[in-house]
C-alpha positions in Angstrom: 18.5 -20.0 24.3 21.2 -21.3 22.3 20.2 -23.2 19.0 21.0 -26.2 19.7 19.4 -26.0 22.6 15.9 -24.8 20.4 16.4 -27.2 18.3 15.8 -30.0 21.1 12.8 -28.1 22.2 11.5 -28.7 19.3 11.5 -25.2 17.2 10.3 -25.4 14.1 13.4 -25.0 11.3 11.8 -22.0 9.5 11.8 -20.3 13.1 15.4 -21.3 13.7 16.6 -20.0 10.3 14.9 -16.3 11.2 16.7 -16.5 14.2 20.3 -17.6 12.7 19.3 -14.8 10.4 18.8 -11.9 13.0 21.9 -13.6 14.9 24.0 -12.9 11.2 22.4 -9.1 10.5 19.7 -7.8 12.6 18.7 -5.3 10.2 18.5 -7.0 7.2 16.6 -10.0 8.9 14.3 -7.1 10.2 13.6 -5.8 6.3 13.2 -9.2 5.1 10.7 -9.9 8.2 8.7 -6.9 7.3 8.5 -7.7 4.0 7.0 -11.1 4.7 4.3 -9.6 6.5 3.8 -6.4 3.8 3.1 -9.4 1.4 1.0 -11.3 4.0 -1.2 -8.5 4.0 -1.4 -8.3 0.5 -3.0 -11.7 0.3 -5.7 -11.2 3.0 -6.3 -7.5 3.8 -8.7 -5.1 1.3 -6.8 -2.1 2.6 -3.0 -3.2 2.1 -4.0 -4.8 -1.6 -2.3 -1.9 -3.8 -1.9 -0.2 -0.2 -5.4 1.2 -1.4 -6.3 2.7 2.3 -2.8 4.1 1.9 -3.7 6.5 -1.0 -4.3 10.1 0.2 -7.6 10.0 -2.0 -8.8 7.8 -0.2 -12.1 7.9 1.4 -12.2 7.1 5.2 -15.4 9.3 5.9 -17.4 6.2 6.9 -14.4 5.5 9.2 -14.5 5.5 13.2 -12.4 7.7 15.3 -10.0 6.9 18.1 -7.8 8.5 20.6 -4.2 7.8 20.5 -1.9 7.1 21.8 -3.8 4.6 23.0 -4.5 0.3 22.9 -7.4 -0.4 21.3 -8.4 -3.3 23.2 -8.6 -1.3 26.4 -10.3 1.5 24.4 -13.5 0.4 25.9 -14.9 0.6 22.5 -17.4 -2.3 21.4 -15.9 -5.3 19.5 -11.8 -4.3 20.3 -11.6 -5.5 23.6 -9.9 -8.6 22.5 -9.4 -8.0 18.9 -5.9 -9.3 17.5 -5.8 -8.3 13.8 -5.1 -5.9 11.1 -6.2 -1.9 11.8 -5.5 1.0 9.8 -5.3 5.0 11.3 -5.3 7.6 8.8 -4.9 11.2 9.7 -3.5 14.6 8.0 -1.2 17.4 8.7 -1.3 20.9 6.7 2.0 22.4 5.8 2.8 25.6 4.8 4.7 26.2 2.0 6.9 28.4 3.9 7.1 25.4 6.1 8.5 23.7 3.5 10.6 26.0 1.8 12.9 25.9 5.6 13.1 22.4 5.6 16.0 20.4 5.1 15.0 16.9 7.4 11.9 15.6 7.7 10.8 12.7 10.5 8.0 11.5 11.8 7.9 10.2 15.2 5.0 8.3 16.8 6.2 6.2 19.5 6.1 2.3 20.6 3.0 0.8 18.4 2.3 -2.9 19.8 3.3 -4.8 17.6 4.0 -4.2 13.5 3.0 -1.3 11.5 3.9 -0.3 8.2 3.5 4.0 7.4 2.7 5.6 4.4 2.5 9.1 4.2 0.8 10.8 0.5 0.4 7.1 -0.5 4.4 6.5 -0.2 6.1 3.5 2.2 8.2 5.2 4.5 8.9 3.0 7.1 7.8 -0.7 8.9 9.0 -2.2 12.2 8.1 -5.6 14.2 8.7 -5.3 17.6 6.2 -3.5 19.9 9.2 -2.1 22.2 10.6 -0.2 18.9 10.1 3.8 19.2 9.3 4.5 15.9 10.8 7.7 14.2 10.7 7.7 9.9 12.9 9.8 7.9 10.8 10.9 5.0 12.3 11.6 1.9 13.0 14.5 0.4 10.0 15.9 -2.0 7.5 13.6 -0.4 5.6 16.6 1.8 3.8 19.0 0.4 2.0 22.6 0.7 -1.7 21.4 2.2 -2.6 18.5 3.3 -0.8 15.6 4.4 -2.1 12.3 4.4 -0.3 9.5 7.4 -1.7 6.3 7.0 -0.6 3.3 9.7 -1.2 -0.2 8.8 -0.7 -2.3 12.3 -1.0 -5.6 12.3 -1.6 -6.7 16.6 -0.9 -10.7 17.2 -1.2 -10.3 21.0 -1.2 -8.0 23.3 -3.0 -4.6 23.2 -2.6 -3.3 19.7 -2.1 0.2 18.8 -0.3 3.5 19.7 1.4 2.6 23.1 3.8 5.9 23.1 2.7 9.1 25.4 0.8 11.8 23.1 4.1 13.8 22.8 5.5 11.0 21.1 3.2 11.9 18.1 4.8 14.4 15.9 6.1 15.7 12.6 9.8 17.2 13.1 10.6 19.6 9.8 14.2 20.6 10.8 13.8 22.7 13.5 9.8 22.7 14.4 7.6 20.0 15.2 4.1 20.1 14.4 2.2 18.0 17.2 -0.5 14.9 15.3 -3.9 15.1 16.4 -4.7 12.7 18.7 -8.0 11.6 17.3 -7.3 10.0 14.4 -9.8 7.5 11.8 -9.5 3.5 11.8 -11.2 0.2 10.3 -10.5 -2.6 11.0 -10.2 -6.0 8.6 
């Protein structure tokens, strides 16, 4: 719809002027979107405050685990079925450092997630996207990986919908140069 004609269905100004936004520069509207919602979480999620479930130290022990890719709220686990919220997934890869030492890229790929995650990997931000139809794939800078374990952690905030991975399991990977290392498909969560 054209604004005007939004603005006669009664759209409310702050949700015109994101949309005049995305119409002026897509990604920077994106960034700025993402950056709402990183701060959102901030203010009412014990996980994103400091990005504390982020930190590779952290504990997640006590955590549940789930398949993915998959929607939680057709996991047929008790209490997701219509749960539209704030989940975390944490999992680990082990590198080599000989691994390391041959690459010169780095990306993680994991697919659609429905609807807006924000990834961390060692406790470092490397990527956030809104829309559920998004494939995700994060460039992680250079010096970030290292020999041992890896620690991914997924913030994904669900509004409606199914929540959660949505991609097919090959979708799930860690691409260093020329091999790709395959994430486990179980991985822990909490929800907030």
């Amino acid at each position: 719809m054209a604004p005007a004609a939004l603005r006669k269905a009664g759209t409310a100004p702050d949700q015109l002027a994101w949309i005049e936004r995305y119409a002026a520069n897509p990604d920077a509207t994106v960034t700025a979107a993402a950056e709402a919602t990183g701060r959102w979480a901030e203010r009412v999620d014990p996980g994103s405050a400091g990005a504390a479930w982020a930190a590779p130290g952290f504990d997640d022990s006590r955590w549940d685990t789930i398949a993915v890719p998959g929607q939680w709220e057709r996991s047929g686990i008790a209490g997701l079925g219509g749960y539209d919220g704030i989940m975390w997934f944490r999992t680990g890869v082990t590198l080599t450092a000989a691994e390391l030492a041959s690459a010169r890229d780095a990306t993680l790929q994991l697919g659609r997630i429905d609807e807006r995650d924000t990834v961390w990997i060692n406790g470092v931000q490397v990527g956030a996207s809104l829309l559920a139809t998004d494939q995700r794939s994060y460039r992680i800078p250079a010096g970030l990986l290292r020999a041992g374990l890896n620690t991914i952690a997924v913030r994904v905030i669900d509004e409606m919908g199914g929540g959660g991975f949505s991609g097919p399991a090959d979708a799930l990977s860690l691409t260093l140069s020329a091999s790709t290392r395959k994430i486990g498909r179980a991985v822990r969560w909490e929800t907030v």
